[in-house]
Every structure is written in structure tokens, then in C-alpha cells.
C-alpha positions as a Markdown table, in Angstrom:
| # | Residue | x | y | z |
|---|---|---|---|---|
| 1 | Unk | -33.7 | 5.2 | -12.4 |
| 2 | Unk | -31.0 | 2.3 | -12.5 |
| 3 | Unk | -32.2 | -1.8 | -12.1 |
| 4 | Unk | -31.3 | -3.1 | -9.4 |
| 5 | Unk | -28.9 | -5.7 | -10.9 |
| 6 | Unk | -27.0 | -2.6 | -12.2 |
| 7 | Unk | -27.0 | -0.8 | -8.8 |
| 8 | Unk | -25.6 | -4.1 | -7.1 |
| 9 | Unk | -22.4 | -4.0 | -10.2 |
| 10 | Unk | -21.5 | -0.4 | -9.2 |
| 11 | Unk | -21.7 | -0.7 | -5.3 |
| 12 | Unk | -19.2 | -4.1 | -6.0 |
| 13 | Unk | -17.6 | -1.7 | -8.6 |
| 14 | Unk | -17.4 | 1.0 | -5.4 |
| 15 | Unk | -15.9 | -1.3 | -3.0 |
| 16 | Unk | -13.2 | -2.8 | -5.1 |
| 17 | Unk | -11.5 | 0.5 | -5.6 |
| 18 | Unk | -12.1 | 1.5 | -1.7 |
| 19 | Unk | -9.7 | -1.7 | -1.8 |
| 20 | Unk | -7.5 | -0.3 | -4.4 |
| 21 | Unk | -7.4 | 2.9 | -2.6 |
| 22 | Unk | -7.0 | 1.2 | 0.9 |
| 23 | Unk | -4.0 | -1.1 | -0.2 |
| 24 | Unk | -2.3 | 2.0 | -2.0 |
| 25 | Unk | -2.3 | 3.8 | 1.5 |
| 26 | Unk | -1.3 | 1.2 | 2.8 |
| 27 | Unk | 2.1 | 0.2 | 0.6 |
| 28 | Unk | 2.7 | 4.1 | 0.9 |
| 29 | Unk | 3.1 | 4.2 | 4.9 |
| 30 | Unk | 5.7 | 1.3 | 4.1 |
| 31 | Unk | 7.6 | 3.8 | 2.2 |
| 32 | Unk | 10.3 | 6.0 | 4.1 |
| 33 | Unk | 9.8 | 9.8 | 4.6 |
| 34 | Unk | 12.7 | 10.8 | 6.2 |
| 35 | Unk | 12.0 | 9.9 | 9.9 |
| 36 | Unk | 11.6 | 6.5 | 11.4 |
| 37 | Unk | 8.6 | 4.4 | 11.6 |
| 38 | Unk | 7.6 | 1.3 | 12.5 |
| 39 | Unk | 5.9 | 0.7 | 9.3 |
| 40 | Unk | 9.3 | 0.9 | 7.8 |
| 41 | Unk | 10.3 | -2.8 | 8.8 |
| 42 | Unk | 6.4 | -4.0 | 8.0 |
| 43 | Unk | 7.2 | -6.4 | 5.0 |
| 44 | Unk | 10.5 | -8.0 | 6.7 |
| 45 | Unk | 10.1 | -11.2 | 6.7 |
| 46 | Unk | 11.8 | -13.6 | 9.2 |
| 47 | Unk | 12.5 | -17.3 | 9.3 |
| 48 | Unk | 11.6 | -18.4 | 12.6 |
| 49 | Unk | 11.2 | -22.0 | 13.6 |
| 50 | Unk | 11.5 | -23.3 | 10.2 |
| 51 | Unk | 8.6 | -20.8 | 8.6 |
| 52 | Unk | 8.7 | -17.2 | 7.4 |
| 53 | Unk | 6.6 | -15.0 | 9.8 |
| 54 | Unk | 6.3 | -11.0 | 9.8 |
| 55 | Unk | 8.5 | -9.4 | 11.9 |
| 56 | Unk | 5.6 | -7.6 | 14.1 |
| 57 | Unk | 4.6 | -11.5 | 14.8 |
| 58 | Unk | 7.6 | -12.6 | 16.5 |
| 59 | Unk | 8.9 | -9.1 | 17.6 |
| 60 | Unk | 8.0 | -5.2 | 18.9 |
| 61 | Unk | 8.9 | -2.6 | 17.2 |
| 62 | Unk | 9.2 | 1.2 | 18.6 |
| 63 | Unk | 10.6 | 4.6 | 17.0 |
| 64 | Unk | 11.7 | 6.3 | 20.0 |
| 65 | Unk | 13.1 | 9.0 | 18.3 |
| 66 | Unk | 12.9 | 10.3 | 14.4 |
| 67 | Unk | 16.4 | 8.9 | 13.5 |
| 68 | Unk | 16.3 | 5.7 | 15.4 |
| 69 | Unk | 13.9 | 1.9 | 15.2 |
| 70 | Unk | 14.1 | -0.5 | 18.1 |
| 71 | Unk | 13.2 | -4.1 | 17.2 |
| 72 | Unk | 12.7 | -6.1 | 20.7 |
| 73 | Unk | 12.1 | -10.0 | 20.0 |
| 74 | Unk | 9.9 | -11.9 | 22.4 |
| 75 | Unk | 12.4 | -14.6 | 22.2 |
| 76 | Unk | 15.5 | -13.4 | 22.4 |
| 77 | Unk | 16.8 | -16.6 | 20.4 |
| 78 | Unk | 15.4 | -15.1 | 17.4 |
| 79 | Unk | 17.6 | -11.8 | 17.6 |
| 80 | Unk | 20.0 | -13.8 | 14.9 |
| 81 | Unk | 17.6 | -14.4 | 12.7 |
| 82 | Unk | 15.5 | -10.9 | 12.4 |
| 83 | Unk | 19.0 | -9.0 | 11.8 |
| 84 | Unk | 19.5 | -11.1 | 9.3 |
| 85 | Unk | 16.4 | -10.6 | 7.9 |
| 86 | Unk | 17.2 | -6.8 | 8.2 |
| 87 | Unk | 19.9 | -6.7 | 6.4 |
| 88 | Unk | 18.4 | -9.3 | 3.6 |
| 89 | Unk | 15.4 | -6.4 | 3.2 |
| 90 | Unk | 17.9 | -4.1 | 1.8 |
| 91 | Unk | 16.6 | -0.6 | 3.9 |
| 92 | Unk | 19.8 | 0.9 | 3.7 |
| 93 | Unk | 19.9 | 0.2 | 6.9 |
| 94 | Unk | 22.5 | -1.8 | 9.2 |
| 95 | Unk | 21.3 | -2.9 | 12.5 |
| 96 | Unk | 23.3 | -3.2 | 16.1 |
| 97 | Unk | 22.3 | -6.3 | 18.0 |
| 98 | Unk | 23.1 | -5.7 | 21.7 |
| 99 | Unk | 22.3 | -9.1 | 23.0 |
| 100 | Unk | 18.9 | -8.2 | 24.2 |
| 101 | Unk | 17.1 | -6.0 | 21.5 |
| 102 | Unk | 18.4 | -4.6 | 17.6 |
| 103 | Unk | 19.2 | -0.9 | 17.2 |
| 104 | Unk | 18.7 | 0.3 | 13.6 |
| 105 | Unk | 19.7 | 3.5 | 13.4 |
| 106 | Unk | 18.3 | 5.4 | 10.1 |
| 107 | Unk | 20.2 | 7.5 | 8.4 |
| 108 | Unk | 18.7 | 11.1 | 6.6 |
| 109 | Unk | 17.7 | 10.1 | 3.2 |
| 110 | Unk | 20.3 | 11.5 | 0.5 |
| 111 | Unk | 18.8 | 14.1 | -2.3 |
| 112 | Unk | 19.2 | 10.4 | -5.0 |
| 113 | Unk | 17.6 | 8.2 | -2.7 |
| 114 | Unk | 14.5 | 10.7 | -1.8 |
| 115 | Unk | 14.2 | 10.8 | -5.8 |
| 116 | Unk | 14.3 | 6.9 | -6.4 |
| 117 | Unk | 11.8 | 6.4 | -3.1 |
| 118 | Unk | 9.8 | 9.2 | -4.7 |
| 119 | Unk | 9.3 | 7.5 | -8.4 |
| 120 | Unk | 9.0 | 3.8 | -6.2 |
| 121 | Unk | 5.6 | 5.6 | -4.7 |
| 122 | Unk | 4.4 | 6.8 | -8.3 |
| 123 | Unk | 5.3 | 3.8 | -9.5 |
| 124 | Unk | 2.7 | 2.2 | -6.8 |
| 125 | Unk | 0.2 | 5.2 | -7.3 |
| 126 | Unk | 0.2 | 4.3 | -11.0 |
| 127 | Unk | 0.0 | 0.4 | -10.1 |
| 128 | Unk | -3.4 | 1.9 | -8.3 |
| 129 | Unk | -4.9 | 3.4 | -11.0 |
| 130 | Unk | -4.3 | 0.6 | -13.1 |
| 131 | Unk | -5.9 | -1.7 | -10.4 |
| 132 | Unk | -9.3 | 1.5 | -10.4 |
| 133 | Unk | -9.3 | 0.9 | -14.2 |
| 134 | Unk | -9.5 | -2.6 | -14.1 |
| 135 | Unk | -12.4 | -2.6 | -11.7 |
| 136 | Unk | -13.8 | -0.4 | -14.5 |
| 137 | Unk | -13.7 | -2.5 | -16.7 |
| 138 | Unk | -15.2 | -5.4 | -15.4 |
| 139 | Unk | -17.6 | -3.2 | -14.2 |
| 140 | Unk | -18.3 | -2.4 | -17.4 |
| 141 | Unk | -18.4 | -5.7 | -19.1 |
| 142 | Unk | -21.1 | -6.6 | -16.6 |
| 143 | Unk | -23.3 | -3.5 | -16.9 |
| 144 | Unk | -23.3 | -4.3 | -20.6 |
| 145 | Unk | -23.8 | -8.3 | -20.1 |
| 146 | Unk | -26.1 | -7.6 | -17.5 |
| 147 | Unk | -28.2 | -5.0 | -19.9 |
| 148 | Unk | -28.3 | -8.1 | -22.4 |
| 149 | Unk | -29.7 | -11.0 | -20.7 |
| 150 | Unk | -32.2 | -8.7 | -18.7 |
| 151 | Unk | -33.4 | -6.9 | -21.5 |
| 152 | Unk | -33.1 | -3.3 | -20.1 |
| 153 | Unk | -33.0 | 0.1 | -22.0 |
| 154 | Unk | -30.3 | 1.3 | -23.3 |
| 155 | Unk | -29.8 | 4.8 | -21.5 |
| 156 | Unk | -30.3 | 2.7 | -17.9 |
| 157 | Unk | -27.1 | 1.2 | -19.1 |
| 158 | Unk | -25.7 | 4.3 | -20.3 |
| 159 | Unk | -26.6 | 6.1 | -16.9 |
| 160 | Unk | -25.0 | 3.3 | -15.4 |
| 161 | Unk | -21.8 | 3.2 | -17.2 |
| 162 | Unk | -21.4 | 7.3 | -16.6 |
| 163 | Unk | -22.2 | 6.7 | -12.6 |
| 164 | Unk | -19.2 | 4.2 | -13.1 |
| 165 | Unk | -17.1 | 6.2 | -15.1 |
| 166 | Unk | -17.5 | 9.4 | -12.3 |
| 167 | Unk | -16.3 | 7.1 | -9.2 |
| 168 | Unk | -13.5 | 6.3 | -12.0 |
| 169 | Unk | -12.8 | 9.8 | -11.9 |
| 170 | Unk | -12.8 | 10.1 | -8.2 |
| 171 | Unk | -11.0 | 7.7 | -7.1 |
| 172 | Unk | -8.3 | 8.4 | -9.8 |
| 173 | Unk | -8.5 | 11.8 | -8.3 |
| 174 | Unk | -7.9 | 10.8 | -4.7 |
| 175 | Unk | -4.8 | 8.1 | -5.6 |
| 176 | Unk | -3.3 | 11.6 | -7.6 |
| 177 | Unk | -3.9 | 13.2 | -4.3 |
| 178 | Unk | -2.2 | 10.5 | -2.1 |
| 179 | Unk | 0.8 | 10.6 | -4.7 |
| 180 | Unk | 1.3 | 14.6 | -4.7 |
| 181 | Unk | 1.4 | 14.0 | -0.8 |
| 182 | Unk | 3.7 | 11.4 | -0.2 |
| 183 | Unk | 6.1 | 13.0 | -2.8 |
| 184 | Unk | 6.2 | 16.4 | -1.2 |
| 185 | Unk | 6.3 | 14.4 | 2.0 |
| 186 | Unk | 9.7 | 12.6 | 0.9 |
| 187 | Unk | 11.2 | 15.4 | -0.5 |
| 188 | Unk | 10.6 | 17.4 | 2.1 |
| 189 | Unk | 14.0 | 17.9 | 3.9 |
């Protein structure tokens, strides 16, 4: 049976690589799979008013078809200043301004730029798993700290240390899992 103090370090241990997990899926629906999605324009920034905001603060965006965004401000004074952002993003990606909303039509991904987006999402998959190894760690340090000042037994810390090092495992597991998808995704043609 685990102390309690070591129970409380791996469920703190357990959520920060939910996190980890959580912000990988999230910086991989930001990456472009060969069809259009709002996601795609997610970290354009925008200076609006004298401040940067997000582009989904000052503006809609829809994918009415696979090959085509439509960005429609809520001030149409700002249509200026989002395709400028656009184009400052560096998408690949020119947008038409028609006076009352931005076009951005997306072009099919060439076979070189479906490799470079594929190695960009390992790059963030293995940014992940350094992120689950670093929660580790810590983890680690504190189980061992913790097994110090309290005085516990050994094997409680051992036990605790392998419960730590399987949702390691896991978690590394599931981010190799999320990587193998979105590459086959972007490859896909």
C-alpha cells in the first residue's frame, strides 16, 4: 500500500501529463491535413485597436468547403488589419479581401510541404514526451524527498516510483499514437 503523501505526487504527476497530452492534441489540430479548417488560422494574431488579439476574438471563421476558409470580421474596419496578419502568419496562403469578408483559398499541400508539416508534428510529439518526462522527474524527485523527511520504507517508494514510471509509459505510448495518426493523416493524399 502507497502513503498518502505519495498517492497525492502521482495523481499531480497524472494530471500534468493529461496536460501534456491535452496541449499536444491541441498544437496538432493547428497543423494542416490537406483540407481546410478553422483551426488552421487559430494562432493568427491580429493588431486591433492598438493590442494583439486572436483572430477568433475579433472575427468568424467558417470552412465551407475542403479547399476554401472564410474569415468574416465583426467590424468590417478590421478587414485590413486580419489580411495582414494572414499573410504575416506565413500559411502558404494568400487571402482575397472582397470588401465585406477575406477568402483564403488553400491550396493541396505539395509531396515537400506534407513532409516538412509531417516532421513539424514530430517535432511537437517529441516536445510532448519531453514535457511527460519532465513531469517524471519531478515526480520522482518528490517521491524520493517525500520518502526522506516522512520516513517511509523503501519498497513504498519503490512501488511508487514504478506506478510512476507505467503512466510514463502510457502516456508516451498514447503521444506515439497521436504522432503515427496525424502523419498518416497528412500524408494521406
Amino acid at each position: 500500500m502507497i502513503h498518502e503523501d505519495l498517492e497525492l505526487i502521482l495523481e499531480d504527476a497524472t494530471e500534468g501529463m493529461t496536460k501534456c497530452i491535452e496541449h499536444l492534441r491541441h498544437e496538432m489540430s493547428s497543423i494542416r491535413a490537406g483540407r481546410a479548417t478553422p483551426a488552421m488560422l487559430e494562432n493568427v494574431r491580429v493588431e486591433y485597436y492598438g493590442s494583439i488579439s486572436p483572430l477568433n476574438q475579433i472575427a468568424s471563421v467558417n470552412a465551407p468547403q475542403h479547399d476554401m476558409l472564410i474569415v468574416q470580421p465583426w467590424d468590417a474596419s478590421a478587414l485590413g488589419a486580419i489580411e495582414k496578419a494572414i499573410m504575416a502568419a506565413n500559411l502558404g496562403i494568400n487571402p482575397s479581401n472582397d470588401g465585406q469578408l477575406i477568402r483564403l483559398p488553400v491550396p493541396p499541400l505539395s509531396e515537400e510541404r506534407r513532409r516538412d508539416l509531417a516532421k513539424s508534428a514530430k517535432a511537437k510529439g517529441e516536445e510532448a514526451k519531453i514535457a511527460v518526462r519532465g513531469v517524471r522527474r519531478n515526480a520522482k524527485d518528490m517521491i524520493k524527498s517525500t520518502q526522506k523527511e516522512e520516513n517511509l520504507p523503501e519498497d513504498m517508494a519503490y512501488e511508487a516510483e514504478s506506478t510512476l514510471q507505467e503512466m510514463t509509459d502510457k502516456n508516451i505510448a498514447k503521444i506515439d499514437h497521436i504522432m503515427t495518426h496525424k502523419e498518416a493523416e497528412i500524408m494521406e493524399v
